[in-house]
N, C-alpha and C positions, 0 to 999 in steps of 0.2 A: 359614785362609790361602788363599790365592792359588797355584796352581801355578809354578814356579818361572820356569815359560817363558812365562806370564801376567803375571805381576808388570809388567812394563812397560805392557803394551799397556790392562792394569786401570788406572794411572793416566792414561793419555791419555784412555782414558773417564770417569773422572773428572773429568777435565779438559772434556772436552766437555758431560758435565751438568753443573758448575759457569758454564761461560759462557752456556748456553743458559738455566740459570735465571737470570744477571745481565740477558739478552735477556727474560723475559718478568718480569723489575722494571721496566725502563727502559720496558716496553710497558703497567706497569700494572695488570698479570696476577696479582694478592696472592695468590688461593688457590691457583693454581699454580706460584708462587713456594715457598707454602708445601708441594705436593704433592714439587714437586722436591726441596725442599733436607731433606723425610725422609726420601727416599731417599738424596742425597746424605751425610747425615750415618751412615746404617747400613753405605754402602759400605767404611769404613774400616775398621771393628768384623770385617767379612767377611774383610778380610785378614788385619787382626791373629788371628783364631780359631787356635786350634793344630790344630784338624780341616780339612780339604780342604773350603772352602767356593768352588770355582770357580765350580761350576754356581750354587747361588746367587746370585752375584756377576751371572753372565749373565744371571738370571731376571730380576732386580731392573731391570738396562737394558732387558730385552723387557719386561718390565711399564711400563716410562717409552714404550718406542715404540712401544706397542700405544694408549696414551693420546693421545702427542702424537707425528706422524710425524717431527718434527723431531727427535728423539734417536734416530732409526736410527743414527745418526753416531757414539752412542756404542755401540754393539752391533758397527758394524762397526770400530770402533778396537782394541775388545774380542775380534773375531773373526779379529781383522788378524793376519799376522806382523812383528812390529815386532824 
């Protein structure tokens, strides 16, 4: 799970990896389409868990914007107060 004061701001980064991988399909970008969207598909899994998986949750965007700078976006939507 997701911290309860997390929970939102977890799906706006979501949201931000989801469109930025739809930006590197339309760009053509296959293997990092495919790098993105398995992370994308674990994020969900992270919430649902019945254990405190926040930090996780975090790693997994710093591990996308450590790769590609362009998902800082989702780290800081992640780090936001929403």
């Amino acid at each position: 799970m997701i911290e309860s004061k997390k929970q939102r701001n977890a799906l706006a980064a979501l949201n931000a990896v989801l469109v930025l991988a739809r930006s590197f399909a339309y760009g053509g970008e296959c293997a990092e389409v495919a790098d993105v969207l398995d992370v994308a598909e674990y994020l969900p899994m992270l919430m649902l868990d019945s254990a405190d998986r926040t930090a996780d949750f975090r790693e997994q965007l710093v591990g996308l914007a450590k790769k590609w700078p362009q998902f800082a976006v989702a780290v800081e939507r992640f780090d936001g107060s929403m």
